[in-house]
C-alpha positions as CSV (number, residue, x, y, z in Angstrom):
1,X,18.6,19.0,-13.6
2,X,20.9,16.4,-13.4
3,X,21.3,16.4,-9.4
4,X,17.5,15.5,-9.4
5,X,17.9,12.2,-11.5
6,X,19.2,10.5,-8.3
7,X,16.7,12.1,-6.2
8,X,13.8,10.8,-8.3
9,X,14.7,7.6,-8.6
10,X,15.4,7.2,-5.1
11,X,12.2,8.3,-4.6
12,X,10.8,5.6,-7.0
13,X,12.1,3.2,-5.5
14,X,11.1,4.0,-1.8
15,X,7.5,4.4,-2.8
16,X,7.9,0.9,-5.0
17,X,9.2,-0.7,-1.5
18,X,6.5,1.1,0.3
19,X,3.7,-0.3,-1.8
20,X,5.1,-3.7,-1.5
21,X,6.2,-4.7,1.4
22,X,3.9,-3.7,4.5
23,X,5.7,-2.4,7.9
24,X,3.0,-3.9,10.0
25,X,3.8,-7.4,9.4
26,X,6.7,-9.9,10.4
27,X,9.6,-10.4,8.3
28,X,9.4,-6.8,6.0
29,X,12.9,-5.3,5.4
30,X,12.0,-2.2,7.3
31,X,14.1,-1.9,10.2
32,X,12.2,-1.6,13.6
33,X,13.1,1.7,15.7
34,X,16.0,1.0,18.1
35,X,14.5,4.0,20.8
36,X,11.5,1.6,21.0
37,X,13.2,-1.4,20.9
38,X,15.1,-0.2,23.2
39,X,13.1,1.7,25.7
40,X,9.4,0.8,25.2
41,X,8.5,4.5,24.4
42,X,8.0,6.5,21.6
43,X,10.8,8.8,19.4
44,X,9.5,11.4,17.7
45,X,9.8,9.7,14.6
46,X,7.9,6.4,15.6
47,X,5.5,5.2,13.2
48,X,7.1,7.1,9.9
49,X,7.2,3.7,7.9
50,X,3.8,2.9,8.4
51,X,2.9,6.6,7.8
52,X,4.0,6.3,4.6
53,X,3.1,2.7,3.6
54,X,-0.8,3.9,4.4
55,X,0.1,7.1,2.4
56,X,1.6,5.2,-0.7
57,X,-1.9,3.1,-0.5
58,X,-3.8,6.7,-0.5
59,X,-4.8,6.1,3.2
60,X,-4.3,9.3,4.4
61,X,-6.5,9.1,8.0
62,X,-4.4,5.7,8.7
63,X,-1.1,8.0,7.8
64,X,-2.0,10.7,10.0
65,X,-3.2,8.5,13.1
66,X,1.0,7.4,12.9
67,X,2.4,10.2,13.0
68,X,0.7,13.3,13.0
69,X,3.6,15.5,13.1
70,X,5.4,13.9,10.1
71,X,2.5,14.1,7.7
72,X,2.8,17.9,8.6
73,X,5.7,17.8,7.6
74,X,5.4,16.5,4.6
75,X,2.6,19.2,3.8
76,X,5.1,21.9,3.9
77,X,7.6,20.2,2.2
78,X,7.2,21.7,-0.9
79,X,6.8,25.4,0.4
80,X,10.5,24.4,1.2
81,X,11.8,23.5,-1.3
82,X,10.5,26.0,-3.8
83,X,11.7,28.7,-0.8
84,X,15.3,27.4,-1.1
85,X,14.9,26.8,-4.8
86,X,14.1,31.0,-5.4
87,X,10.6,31.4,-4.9
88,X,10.4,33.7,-2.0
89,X,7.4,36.1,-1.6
90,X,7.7,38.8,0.4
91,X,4.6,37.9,2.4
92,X,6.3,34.4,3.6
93,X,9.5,35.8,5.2
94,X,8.2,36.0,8.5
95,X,7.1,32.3,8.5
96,X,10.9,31.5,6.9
97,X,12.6,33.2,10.0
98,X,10.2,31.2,11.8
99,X,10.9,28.4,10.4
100,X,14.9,28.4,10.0
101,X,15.0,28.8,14.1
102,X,16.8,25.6,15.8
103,X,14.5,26.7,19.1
104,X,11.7,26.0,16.8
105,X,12.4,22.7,15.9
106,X,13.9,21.6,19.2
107,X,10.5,22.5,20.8
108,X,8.6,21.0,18.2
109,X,10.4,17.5,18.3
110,X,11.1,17.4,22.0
111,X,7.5,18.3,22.8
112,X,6.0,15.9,20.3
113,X,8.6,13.2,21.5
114,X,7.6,14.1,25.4
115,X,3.7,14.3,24.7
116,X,3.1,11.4,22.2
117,X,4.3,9.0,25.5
118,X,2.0,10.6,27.8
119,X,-0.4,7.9,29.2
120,X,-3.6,10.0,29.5
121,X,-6.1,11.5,26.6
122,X,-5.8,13.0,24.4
123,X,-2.0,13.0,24.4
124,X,-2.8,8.9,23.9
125,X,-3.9,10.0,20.7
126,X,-0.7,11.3,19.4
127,X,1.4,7.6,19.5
128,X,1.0,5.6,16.6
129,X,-1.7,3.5,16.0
């Protein structure tokens, strides 16, 4: 119980900074992605900040628009963590070998990284907004 005290409050304090200080405009503390900076395309990650600024405001269609594959993420986030904290019906396993694959997650991120710089629709769709 105690491990979580630091989790929690780090967590408070992300969605404090989140609330207040919008990614979108000049001069917030988040930093800016170095791939884009960089390169001018998209990492898979792109658009995370603001993902989670419009969710901490309850924008979820704004959220998802950023970064599609994150918010995703974040949906099954808590299927996780109860699966490594013991709950582990018998019905799920297959979707746990699934999901414990490195091939899995290599596809998924390259792919998404790959497609989300595609010039042409509907892949256009997938870059952040």
């Amino acid at each position: 119980m105690l491990a979580s005290f630091p989790v929690a409050v780090t967590a408070g304090a992300g969605i404090w900074a989140l609330r207040t200080f919008d990614p979108n405009l000049p001069g917030n503390p988040f930093p800016p992605c170095v791939f884009l900076t960089l390169t001018g395309h998209y990492c898979a990650g792109c658009g995370i900040t603001r993902a989670l600024h419009a969710l901490a405001h309850g924008d979820i269609a704004t959220a998802v628009q950023m970064n599609v594959l994150a918010m995703l993420l974040l949906v099954i986030t808590p299927f996780a963590v109860a699966w490594h904290a013991g709950w582990k019906p018998a019905y799920l396993q297959p979707v746990a070998n699934a999901m414990a694959s490195p091939w899995l997650w290599v596809g998924t991120l390259g792919g998404f990284w790959i497609l989300r710089n595609l010039p042409w629709f509907p892949f256009t769709l997938l870059a952040p907004g």
